[in-house]
Backbone bond lengths (Angstrom), bond angles and torsions (degrees), N, CA, C in turn:
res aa  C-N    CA-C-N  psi(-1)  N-CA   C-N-CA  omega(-1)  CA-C   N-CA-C  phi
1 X - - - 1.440 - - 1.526 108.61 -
2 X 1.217 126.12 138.94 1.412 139.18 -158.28 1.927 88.74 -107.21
3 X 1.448 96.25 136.25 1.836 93.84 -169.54 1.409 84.70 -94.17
4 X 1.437 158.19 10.35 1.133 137.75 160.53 2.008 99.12 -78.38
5 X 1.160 107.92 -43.15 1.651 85.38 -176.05 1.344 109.61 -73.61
6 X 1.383 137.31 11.41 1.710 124.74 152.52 1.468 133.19 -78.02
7 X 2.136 109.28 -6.90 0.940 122.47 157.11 1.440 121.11 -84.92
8 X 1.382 107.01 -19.22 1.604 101.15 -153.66 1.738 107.42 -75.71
9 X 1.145 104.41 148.65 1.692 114.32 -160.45 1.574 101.80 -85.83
10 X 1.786 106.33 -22.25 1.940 89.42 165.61 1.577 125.92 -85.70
11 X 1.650 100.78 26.23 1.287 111.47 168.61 1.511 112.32 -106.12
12 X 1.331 109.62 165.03 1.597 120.99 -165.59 1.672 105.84 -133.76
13 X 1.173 101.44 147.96 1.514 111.66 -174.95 1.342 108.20 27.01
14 X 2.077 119.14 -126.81 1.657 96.09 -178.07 0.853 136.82 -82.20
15 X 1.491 140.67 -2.28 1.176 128.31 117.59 1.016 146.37 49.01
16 X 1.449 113.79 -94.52 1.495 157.16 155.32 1.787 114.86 -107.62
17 X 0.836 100.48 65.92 1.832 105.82 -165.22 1.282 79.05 -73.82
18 X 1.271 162.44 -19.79 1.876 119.61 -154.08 1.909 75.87 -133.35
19 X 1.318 137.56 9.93 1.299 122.34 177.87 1.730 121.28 -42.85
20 X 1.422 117.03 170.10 1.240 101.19 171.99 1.537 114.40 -68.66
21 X 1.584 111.18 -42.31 1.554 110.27 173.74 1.461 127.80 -6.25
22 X 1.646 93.07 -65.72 1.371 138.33 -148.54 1.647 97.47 -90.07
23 X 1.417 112.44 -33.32 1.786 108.86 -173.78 1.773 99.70 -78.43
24 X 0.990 87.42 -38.80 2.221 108.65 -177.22 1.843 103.86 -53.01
25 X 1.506 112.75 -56.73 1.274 107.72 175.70 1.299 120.81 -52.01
26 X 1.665 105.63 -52.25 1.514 103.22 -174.56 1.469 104.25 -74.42
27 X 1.029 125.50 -43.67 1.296 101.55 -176.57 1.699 117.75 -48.38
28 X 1.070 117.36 -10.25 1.452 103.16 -178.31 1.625 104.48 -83.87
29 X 0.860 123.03 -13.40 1.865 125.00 -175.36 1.609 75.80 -66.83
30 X 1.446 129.79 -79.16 1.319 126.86 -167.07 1.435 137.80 -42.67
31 X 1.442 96.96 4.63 1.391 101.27 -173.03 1.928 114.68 84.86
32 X 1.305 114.33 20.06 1.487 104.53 -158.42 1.370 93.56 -141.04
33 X 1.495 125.57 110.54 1.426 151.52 -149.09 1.553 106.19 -111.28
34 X 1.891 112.84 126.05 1.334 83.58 -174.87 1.450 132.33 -62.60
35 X 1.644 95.35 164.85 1.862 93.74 159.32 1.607 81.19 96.95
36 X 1.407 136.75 -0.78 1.631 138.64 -174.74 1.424 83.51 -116.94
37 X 1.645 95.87 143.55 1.487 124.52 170.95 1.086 112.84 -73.86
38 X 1.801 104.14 140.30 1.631 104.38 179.07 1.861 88.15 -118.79
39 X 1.407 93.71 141.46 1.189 113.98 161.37 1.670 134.31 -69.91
40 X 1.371 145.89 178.08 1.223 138.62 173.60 1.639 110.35 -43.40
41 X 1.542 93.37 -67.57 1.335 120.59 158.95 1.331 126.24 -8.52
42 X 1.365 84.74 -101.16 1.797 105.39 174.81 1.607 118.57 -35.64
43 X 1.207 118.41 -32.13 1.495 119.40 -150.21 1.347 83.66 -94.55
44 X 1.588 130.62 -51.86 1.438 129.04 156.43 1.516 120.84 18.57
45 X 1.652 87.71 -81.36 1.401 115.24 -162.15 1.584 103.96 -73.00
46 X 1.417 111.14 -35.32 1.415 102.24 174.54 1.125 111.90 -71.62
47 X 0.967 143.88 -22.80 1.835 143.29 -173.98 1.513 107.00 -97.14
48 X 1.537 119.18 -17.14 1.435 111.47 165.28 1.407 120.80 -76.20
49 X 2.002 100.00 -36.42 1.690 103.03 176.23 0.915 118.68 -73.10
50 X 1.888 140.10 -18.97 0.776 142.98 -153.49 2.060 98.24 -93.78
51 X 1.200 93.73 -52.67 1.456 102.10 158.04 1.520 139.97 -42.67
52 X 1.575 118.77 -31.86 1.015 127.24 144.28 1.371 132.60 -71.42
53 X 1.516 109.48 -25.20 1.252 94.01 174.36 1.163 100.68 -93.43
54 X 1.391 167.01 -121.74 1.400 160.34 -174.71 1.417 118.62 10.07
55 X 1.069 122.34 -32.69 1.506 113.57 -167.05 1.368 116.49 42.53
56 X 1.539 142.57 56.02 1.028 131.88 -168.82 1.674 111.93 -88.81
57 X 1.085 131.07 3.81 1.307 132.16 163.72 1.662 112.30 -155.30
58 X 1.477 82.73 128.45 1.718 86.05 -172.23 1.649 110.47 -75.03
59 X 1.190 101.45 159.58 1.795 126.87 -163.35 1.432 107.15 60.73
60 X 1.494 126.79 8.19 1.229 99.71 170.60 1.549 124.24 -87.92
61 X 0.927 97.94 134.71 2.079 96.10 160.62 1.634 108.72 -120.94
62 X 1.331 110.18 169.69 1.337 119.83 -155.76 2.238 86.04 -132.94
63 X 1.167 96.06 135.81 1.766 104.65 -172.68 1.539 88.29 -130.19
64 X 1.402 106.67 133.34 1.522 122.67 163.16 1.108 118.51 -141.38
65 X 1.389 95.41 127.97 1.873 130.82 176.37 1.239 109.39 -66.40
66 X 1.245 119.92 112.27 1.738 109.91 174.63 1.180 108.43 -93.25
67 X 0.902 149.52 27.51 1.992 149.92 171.23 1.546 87.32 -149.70
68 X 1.067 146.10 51.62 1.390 124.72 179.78 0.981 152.47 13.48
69 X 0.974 97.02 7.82 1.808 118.72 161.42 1.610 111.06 -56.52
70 X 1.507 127.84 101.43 1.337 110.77 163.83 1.793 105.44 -74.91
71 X 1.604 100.91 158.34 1.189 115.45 -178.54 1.701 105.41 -144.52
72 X 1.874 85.91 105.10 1.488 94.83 -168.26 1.586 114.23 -51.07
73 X 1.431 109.10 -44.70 1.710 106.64 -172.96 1.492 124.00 -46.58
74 X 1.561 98.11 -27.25 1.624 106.88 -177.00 1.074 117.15 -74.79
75 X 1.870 129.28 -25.48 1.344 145.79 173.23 1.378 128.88 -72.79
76 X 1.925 95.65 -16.63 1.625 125.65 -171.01 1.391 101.77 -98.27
77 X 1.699 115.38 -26.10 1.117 111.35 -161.08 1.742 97.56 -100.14
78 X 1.477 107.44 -18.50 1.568 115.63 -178.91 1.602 118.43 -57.06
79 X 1.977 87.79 -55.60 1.048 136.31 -169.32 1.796 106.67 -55.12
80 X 1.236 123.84 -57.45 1.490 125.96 170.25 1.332 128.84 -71.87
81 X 1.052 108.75 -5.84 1.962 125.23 161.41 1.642 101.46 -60.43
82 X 1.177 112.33 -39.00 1.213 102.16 169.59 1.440 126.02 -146.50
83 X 1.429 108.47 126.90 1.240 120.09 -136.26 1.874 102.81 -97.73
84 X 1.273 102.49 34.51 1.587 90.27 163.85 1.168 100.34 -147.27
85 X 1.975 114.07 25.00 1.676 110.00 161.85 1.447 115.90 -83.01
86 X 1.308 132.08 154.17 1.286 146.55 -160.99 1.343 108.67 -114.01
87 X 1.676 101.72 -30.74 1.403 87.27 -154.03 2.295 129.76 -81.40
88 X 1.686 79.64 5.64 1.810 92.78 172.11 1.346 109.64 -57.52
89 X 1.783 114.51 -54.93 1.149 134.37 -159.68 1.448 98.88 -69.27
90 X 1.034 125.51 -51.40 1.876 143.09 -175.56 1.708 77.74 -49.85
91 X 1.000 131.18 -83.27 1.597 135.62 -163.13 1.261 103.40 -43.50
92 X 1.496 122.24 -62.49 1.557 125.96 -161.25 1.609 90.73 -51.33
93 X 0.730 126.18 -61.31 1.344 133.92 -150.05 1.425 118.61 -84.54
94 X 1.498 118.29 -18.31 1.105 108.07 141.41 1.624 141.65 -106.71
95 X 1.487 101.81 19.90 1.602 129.40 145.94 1.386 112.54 -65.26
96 X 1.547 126.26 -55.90 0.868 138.02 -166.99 1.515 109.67 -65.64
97 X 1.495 122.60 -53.21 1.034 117.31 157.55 1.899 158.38 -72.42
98 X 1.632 88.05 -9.88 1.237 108.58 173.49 1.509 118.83 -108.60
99 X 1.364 143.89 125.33 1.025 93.38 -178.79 1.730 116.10 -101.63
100 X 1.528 122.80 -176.07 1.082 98.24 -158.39 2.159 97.09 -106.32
101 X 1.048 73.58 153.80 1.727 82.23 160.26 1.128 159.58 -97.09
């Protein structure tokens, strides 16, 4: 599955799981109406619920920081629940090598 067709807006439900369509609906469970600003935050939660409900790619899960603080252990600890995600190691390692700012 190509992650540009989970944005694309001539997709429907999962499909296009993160389309605008699809961000607009859920946002209304949240209280957040279109044409209203979503915050770091907010948009979070819509792309995590939206993610649970669709499942549009398997092993993924979606982790959100509410103060923005990432916290690697929680991504390590996400991350080894299932054991053919990559993307801790992809991070460690380019934490490890970059540093951050």
């Amino acid at each position: 599955m190509k992650v540009l067709a989970l944005i694309n807006d001539d997709n429907d439900g999962a499909d296009g799981a993160f389309s605008i369509q699809n961000v607009a609906r859920m946002s209304v469970v949240f209280n957040k109406y279109p044409c209203e600003w979503h915050g770091n935050r907010s948009i979070s939660v819509v792309f995590n619920a939206l993610n649970k409900l669709y499942k549009p790619i398997n092993n993924f899960e979606t982790c959100i920081f509410g103060d923005g603080t990432i916290i690697f252990d929680k991504i390590e600890k996400a991350a080894r629940r299932r054991p053919r995600v990559w993307l801790f190691d992809a991070l460690n390692k380019l934490v490890r090598e970059e540093p951050l700012r």
